[in-house]
Structure formats: structure tokens, C-alpha cells
C-alpha positions in Angstrom: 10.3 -11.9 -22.5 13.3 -12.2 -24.7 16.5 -14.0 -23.6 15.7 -14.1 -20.0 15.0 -17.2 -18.0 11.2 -17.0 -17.4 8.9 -19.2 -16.7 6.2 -19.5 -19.0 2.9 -19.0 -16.7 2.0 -15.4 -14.7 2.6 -14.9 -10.8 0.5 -14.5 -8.4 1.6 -13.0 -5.4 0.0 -14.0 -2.0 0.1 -12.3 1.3 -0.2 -12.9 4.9 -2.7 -11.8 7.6 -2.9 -8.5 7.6 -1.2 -8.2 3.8 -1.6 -5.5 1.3 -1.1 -4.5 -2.1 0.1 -0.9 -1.4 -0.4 1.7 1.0 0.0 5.0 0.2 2.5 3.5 -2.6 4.5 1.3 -0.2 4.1 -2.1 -1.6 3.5 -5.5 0.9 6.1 -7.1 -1.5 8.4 -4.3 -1.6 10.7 -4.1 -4.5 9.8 -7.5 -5.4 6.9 -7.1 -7.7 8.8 -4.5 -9.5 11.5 -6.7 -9.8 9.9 -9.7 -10.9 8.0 -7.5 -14.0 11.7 -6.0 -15.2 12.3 -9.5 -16.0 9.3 -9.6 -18.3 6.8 -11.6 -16.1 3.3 -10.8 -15.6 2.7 -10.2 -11.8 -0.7 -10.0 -10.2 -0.5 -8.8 -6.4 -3.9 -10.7 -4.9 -5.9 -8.5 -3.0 -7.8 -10.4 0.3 -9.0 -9.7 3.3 -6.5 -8.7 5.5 -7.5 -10.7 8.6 -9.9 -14.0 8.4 -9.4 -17.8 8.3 -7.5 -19.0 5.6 -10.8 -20.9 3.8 -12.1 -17.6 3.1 -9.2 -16.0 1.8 -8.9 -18.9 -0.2 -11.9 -18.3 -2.4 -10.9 -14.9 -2.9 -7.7 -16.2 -4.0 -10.1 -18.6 -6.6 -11.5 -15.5 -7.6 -8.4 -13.7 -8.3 -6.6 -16.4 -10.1 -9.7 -16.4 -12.4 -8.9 -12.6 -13.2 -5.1 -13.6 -13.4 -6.0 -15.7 -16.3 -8.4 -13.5 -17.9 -6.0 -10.5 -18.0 -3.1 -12.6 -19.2 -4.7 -15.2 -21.5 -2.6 -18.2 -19.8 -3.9 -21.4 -18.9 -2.3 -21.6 -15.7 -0.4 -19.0 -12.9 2.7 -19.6 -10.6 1.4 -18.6 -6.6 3.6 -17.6 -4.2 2.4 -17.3 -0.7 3.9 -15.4 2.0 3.1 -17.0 5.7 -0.6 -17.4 5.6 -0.6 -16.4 2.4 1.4 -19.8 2.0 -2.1 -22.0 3.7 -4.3 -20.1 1.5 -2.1 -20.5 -1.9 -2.5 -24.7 -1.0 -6.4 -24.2 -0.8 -6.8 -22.7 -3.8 -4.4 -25.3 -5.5 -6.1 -28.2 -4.3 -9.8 -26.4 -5.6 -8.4 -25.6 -8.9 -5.2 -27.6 -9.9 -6.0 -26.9 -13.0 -5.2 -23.5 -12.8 -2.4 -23.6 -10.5 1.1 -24.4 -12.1 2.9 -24.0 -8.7 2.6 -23.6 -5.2 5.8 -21.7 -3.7 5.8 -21.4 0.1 7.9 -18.3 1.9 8.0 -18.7 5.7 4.5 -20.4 5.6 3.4 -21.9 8.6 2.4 -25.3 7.5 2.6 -26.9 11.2 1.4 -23.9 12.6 2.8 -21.1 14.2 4.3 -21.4 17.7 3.7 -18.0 18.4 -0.5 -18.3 17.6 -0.6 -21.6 20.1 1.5 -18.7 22.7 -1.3 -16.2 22.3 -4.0 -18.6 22.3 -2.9 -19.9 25.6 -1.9 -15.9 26.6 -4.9 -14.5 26.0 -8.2 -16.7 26.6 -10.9 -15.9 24.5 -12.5 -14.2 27.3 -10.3 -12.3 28.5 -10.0 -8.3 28.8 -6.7 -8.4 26.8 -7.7 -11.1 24.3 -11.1 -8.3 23.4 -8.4 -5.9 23.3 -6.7 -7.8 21.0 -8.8 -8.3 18.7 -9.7 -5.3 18.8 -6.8 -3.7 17.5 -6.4 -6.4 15.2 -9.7 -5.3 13.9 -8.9 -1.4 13.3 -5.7 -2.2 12.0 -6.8 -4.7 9.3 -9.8 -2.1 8.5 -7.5 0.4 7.8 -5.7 -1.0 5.7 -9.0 -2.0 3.6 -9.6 1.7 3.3 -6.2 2.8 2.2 -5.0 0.0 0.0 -5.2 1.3 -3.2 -5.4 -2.4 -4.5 -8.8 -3.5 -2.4 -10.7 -0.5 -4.1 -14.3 -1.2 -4.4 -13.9 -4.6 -3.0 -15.9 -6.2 -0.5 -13.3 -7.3 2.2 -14.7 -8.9 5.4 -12.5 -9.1 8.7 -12.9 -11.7 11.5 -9.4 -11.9 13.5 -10.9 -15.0 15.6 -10.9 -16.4 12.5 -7.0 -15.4 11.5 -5.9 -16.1 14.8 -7.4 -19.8 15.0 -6.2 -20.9 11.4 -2.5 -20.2 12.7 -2.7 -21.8 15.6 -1.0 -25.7 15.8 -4.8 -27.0 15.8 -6.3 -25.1 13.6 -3.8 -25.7 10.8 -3.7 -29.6 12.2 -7.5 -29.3 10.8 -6.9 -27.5 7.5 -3.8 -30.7 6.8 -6.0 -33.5 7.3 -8.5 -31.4 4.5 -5.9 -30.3 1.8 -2.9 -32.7 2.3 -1.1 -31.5 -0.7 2.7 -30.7 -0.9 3.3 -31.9 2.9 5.8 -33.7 4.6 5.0 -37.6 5.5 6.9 -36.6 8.8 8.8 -33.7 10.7 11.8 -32.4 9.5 11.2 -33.9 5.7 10.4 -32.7 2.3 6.9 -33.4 0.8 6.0 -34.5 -2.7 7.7 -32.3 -5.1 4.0 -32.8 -7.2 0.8 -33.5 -6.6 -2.4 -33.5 -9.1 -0.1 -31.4 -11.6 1.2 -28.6 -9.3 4.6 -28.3 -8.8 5.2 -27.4 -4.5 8.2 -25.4 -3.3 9.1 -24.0 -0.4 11.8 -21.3 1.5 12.4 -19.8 4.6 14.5 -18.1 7.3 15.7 -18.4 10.9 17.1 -15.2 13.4 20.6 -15.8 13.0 22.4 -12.9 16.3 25.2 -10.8 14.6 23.4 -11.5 10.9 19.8 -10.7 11.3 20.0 -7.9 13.7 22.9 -6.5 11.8 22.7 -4.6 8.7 19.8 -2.4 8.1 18.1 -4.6 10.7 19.5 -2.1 13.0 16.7 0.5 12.6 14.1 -1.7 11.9 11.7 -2.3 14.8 10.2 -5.1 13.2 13.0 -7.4 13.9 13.1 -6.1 17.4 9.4 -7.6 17.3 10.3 -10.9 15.7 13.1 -11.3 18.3 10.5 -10.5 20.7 8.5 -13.4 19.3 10.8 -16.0 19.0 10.8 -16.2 22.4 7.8 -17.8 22.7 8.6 -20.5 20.7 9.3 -24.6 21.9 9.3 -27.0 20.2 11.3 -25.1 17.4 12.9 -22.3 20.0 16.7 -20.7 18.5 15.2 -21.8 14.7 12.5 -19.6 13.6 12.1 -16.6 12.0 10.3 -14.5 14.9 6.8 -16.2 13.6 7.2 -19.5 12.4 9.6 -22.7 13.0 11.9 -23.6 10.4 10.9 -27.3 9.9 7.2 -25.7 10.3 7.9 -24.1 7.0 8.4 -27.3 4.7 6.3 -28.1 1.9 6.9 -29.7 -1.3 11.0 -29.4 -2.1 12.4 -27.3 0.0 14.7 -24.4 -1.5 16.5 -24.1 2.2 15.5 -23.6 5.4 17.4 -20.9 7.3 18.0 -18.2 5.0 19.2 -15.6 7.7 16.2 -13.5 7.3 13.6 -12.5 9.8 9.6 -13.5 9.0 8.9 -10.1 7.1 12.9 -9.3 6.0 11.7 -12.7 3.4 9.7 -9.7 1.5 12.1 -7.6 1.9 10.1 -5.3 4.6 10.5 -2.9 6.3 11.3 -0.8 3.5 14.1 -2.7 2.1 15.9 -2.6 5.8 16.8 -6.2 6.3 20.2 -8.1 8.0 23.4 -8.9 6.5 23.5 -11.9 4.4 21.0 -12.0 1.6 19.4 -10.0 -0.8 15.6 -11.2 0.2 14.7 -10.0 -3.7 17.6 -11.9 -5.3 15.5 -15.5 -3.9 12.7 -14.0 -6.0 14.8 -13.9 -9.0 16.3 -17.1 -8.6 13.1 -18.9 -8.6 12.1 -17.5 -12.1 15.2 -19.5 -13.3 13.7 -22.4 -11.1 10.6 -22.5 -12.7 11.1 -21.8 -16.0 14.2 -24.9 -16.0 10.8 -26.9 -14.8 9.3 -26.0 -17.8 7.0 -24.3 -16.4 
């Protein structure tokens, strides 16, 4: 690793519903992982189903931090979870602390996500659209089980009830009380910075007009979808990043909370086409420093 500010334990990268490793060679963290393994650090994209409740992904996540550690020969690995990626990083840390060195958080939806609790009141569960939903939901996530060349010969159930209903306010209310780890004592706060050895961190953005839809943003129909979505939101409405609140995000020591990035700009998608403001890679880099000052 020479001179460089590492830390001293492998990452594990963790994606949200509907997440990847690569399709057709376009990576879920684009940029990122290649980034992160130029400054000499072992990174292990986890491969999981790309739709189903958070439990579930969770012991794949077991499974894969297992194969981390076997590869690389370290004790422990640093996860970083994107949305609920985030949830299912904090189940596999409170299973196995032992293995876990660090939780980080990007845009994870640790209150829940305002725009679940909008489709869950949208689209009753018995519903034409809801069947129609899920549906798609379905076909989409199988696709991408077919054509990711990083799930290869692995057995990947789907069940988007499942996703939808661990993103929802109650669901995640429910997965809290279980796997309290790295939360806030109350809204708006910072949670234990550690708990049972791991080390919790946390980042995220907000949809900031003439910054977020500038830039390469432009062209990029997601955020025209994540504008879309932040309309639904409440209790957090004008501070979220299209998918999930801002103070929703917190856990553990919180990095910052309004990085003017939308919910999928934060890794770097689509292509690399994000707003004005931040490099969404540079926050990667960064938090290699972070850790390895930790001593981790």
C-alpha cells in the first residue's frame, strides 16, 4: 500500500435494492471501486439479491464477508452500504461484530424512506397497479440476476413485497427495535460513534435547484426521477435526496448531511453524470484517510 493513507482492513461494498456488481461492464459503484483499488485497498463488491427484505440480504452479506476474509487473509472488513445496502451492512454487523471493522452509511434510510410509506399508501397491496408494480419490479431485478456478471452461478431469490416493506417507516421501525446499533437516541442526532467494536459512519445528500439539476445532471433522467420523488415526501419535504430524508440518513458520526448530491449521484451514477458541487468519488477517497487515522 506504500505511502498512502489506507486503512488497514479490506472494503466491502454494499448495494441497494435492485444493486449490482456490473452489467455488461457498467459497474453499480461506478468509478468508485476502481478508485478505491488505485489507492492499494482490497475491494470486494457484494453480490445479493437485487430485491428482498433486508434480513435476507443480510445473510448473504454474512456469507460474503466470510469470502472477503478468506481471499484477503484479514481479520476484519470495512462495509459501506449504499441505501438499503446501508440496513443490511448494520445486520450483518450486529451478527458478526467480529468481523466487521466499520459500518459506513451513504444515503441509507435508517428511519425509513418517505417515498416507500407514499407507495405503500399509493398502491394497496391489492390493487391492479400495486400487481403491476411488482411486477416490473420483479422482471427488472431478474434481469439483472442474469446479466450481472458478479451473481454468476449464484442462487439469488427475489421477493419485491419483501424490498418494498423493509423500506417502508414501519418496516424499518421493526428492523430498529432488533438491531439498535449505530442509531440516534433522537431525531436530528448523531448515534454512538461505536458499538460492540464497530466503528459507525454515516453521509448523505439533499436536491439542492441550480446545484443538483445542473452539471451533468442535465441529461440524466435519474435526477428528473428523484425530483419526481421528493415530492412525496413530509415530514422531511425540500431535504432529501429524491429517496430518503436527510436526518433519515443518520447513523453513527455523521460525515454531513446535505452533500448536494441526488440518492444515486452519491455513487456517482448515472455514468459519472452528477450536479455541480462535488466529486461523489472524491467522499470515497476521503474516508480511506478517515479510517485509516482510526486506526483501522
Amino acid at each position: 500500500m506504500g505511502h498512502r493513507a489506507v486503512p488497514q482492513y479490506p472494503l466491502v461494498l454494499v448495494p441497494g435494492m435492485l444493486g449490482f456488481v456490473s452489467l455488461f461492464g457498467f459497474e453499480y459503484w461506478y468509478g468508485i471501486t476502481t478508485a478505491l483499488r488505485n489507492q492499494g485497498v482490497d475491494v470486494y463488491p457484494a453480490r445479493l439479491s437485487p430485491v428482498h427484505a433486508t434480513e435476507l440480504r443480510g445473510e448473504q452479506l454474512v456469507l460474503q464477508i466470510a469470502e472477503a476474509r478468506r481471499r484477503s487473509g484479514a481479520e476484519k472488513v470495512h462495509l459501506i452500504g449504499h441505501s438499503q445496502g446501508a440496513l443490511v451492512c448494520r445486520y450483518a454487523a450486529a451478527h458478526r461484530p467480529e468481523w466487521v471493522a466499520s459500518v459506513t452509511s451513504v444515503a441509507g434510510p435508517h428511519q425509513g424512506s418517505e417515498l416507500a410509506d407514499h407507495l405503500e399508501r399509493k398502491y394497496a397491496s391489492n390493487s391492479l397497479s400495486s400487481l403491476l408494480l411488482r411486477l416490473g419490479t420483479h422482471m427488472l431485478a431478474r434481469l439483472f440476476t442474469l446479466v450481472d456478471s458478479g451473481a454468476r452461478g449464484a442462487t439469488m431469490p427475489i421477493n419485491a413485497i419483501a424490498a418494498h416493506r423493509s423500506l417502508t417507516s414501519e418496516g424499518v421501525g421493526i428492523f430498529n427495535h432488533q438491531y439498535p446499533q449505530g442509531l440516534p437516541s433522537a431525531w436530528g442526532e448523531e448515534g454512538p460513534e461505536e458499538v460492540n467494536g464497530v466503528r459507525y459512519y454515516s453521509w448523505s445528500g439533499t436536491l439542492q435547484p441550480g446545484i443538483t439539476d445542473a452539471g451533468g445532471n442535465r441529461k440524466d433522467l435519474s435526477n428528473w426521477f428523484c425530483r419526481r420523488f421528493a415530492r412525496t415526501f413530509v415530514r422531511e419535504a425540500g431535504q432529501c435526496d429524491g429517496m430518503v430524508g436527510r436526518v433519515s440518513s443518520h447513523l453513527g458520526k455523521v460525515i454531513r448531511d446535505d452533500y448536494p448530491l441526488d440518492h444515486l449521484d452519491i455513487v456517482n451514477q448515472q455514468f459519472g453524470r452528477v450536479g455541480e458541487g462535488v466529486d461523489p468519488i472524491s467522499l470515497y477517497i476521503e474516508h480511506l484517510r478517515r479510517l485509516h487515522e482510526a486506526g483501522l
